[in-house]
C-alpha positions as a LaTeX table, in Angstrom:
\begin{tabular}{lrrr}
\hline
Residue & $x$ (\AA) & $y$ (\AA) & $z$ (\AA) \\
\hline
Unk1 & 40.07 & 3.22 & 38.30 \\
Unk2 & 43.03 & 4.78 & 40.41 \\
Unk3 & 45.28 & 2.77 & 42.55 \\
Unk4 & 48.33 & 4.76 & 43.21 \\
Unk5 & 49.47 & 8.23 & 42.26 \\
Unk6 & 52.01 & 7.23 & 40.15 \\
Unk7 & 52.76 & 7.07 & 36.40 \\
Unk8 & 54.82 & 3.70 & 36.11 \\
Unk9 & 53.60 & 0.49 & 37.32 \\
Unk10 & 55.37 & $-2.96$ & 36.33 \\
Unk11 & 53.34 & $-5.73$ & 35.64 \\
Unk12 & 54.13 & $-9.30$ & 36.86 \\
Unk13 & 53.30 & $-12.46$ & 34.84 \\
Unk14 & 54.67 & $-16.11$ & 34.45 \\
Unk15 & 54.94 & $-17.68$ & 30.78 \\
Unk16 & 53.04 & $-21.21$ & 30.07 \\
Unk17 & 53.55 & $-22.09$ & 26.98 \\
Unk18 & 53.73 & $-19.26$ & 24.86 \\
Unk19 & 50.62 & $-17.32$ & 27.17 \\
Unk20 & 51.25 & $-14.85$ & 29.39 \\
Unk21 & 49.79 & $-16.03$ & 32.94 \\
Unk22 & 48.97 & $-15.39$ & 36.57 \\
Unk23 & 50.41 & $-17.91$ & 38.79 \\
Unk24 & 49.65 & $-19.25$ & 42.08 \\
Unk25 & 53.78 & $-19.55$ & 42.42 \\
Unk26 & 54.31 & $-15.94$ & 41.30 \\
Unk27 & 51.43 & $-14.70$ & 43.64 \\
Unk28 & 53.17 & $-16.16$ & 47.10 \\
Unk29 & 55.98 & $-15.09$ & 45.88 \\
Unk30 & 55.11 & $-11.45$ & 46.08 \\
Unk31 & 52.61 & $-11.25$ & 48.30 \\
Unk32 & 54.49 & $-9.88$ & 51.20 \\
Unk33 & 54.78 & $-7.14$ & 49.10 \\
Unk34 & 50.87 & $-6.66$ & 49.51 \\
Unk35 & 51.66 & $-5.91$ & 53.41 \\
Unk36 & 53.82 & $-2.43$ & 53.07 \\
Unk37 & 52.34 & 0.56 & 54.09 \\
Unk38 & 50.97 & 1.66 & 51.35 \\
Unk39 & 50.87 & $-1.62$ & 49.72 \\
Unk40 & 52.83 & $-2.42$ & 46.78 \\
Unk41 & 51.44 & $-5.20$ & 45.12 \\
Unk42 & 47.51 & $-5.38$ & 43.75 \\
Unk43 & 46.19 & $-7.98$ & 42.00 \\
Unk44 & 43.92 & $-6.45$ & 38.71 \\
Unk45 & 42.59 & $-8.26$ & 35.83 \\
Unk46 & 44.26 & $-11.35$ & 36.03 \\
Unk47 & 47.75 & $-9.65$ & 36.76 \\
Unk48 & 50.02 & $-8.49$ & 39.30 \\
Unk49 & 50.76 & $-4.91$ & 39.45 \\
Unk50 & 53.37 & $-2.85$ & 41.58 \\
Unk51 & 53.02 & 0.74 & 41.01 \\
Unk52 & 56.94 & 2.38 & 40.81 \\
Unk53 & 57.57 & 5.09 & 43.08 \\
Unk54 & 58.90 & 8.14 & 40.73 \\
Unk55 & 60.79 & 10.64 & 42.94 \\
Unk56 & 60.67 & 13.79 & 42.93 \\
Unk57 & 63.08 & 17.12 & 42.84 \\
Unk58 & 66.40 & 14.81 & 41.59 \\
Unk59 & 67.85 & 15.21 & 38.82 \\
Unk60 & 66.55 & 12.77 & 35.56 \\
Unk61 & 69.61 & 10.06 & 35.86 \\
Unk62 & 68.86 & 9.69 & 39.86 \\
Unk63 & 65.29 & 9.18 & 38.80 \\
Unk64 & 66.04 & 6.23 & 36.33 \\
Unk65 & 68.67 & 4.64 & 39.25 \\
Unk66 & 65.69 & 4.27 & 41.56 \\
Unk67 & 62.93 & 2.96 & 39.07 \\
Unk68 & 65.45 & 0.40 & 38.14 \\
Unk69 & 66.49 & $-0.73$ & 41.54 \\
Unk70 & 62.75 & $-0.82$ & 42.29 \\
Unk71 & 62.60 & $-3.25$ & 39.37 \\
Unk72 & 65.34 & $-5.18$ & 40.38 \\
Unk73 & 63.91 & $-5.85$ & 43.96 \\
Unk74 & 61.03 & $-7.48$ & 42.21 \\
Unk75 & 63.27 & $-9.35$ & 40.38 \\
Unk76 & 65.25 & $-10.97$ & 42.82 \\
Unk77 & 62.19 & $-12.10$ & 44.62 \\
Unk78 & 61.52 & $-13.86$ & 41.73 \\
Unk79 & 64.76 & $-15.25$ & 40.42 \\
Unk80 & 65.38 & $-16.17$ & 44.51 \\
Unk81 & 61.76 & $-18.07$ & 44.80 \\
Unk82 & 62.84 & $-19.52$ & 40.95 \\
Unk83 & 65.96 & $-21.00$ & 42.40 \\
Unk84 & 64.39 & $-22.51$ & 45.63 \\
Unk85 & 61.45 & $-23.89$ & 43.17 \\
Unk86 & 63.83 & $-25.64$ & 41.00 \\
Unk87 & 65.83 & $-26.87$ & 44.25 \\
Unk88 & 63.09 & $-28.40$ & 45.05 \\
Unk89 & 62.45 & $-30.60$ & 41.65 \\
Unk90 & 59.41 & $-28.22$ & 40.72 \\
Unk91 & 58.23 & $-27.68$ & 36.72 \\
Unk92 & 58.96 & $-24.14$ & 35.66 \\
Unk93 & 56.72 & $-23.95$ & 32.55 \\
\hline
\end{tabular}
C-alpha cells in the first residue's frame, strides 16, 4: 500500500516497559499534524507514521539539513507535550 511519494518516513512510538507502543498520549500529541494539506501523520499497523519530505534539485548536505529539521519538529512536539505531561504529575512509562 502507498501513502505518500516519498522514500523516508519516521515512525513514532512510546516505550512501556521494554515494548515498543502506540499511545493514546503520543497520538493527541501529533494529531494536528493529521490536518496539513497533504496530511502528515497516518496511523498504520499500530504505529504512527510521518512520511519526510525529500527535496529535490539541492545539493546532498541541504537535503540532510531539511530531513533533520523535519525530524526535529516532531521532536519538539513531543519533548514539549513530555514536559507539560510531567508538569502535570502524569506517569511517563
Amino acid at each position: 500500500m502507498r501513502y505518500r511519494e516519498t522514500p523516508l518516513w519516521l515512525t513514532v512510538q512510546d516505550v512501556q516497559g521494554s515494548r515498543w507502543v502506540l499511545t493514546e498520549r503520543i497520538k493527541t500529541t501529533l494529531a494536528q499534524l493529521r490536518f496539513e494539506d497533504p496530511p502528515r501523520l497516518m496511523d498504520v499497523s499500530n504505529a504512527l507514521l510521518i512520511p519526510l519530505r525529500v527535496p529535490l534539485g539541492v545539493e546532498r548536505p541541504r537535503v540532510v539539513e531539511i530531513l533533520f529539521e523535519q525530524v526535529l519538529q516532531v521532536a519538539k512536539r513531543l519533548q514539549q507535550a513530555n514536559a507539560s505531561y510531567e508538569t502535570e504529575g502524569g506517569d511517563i512509562g
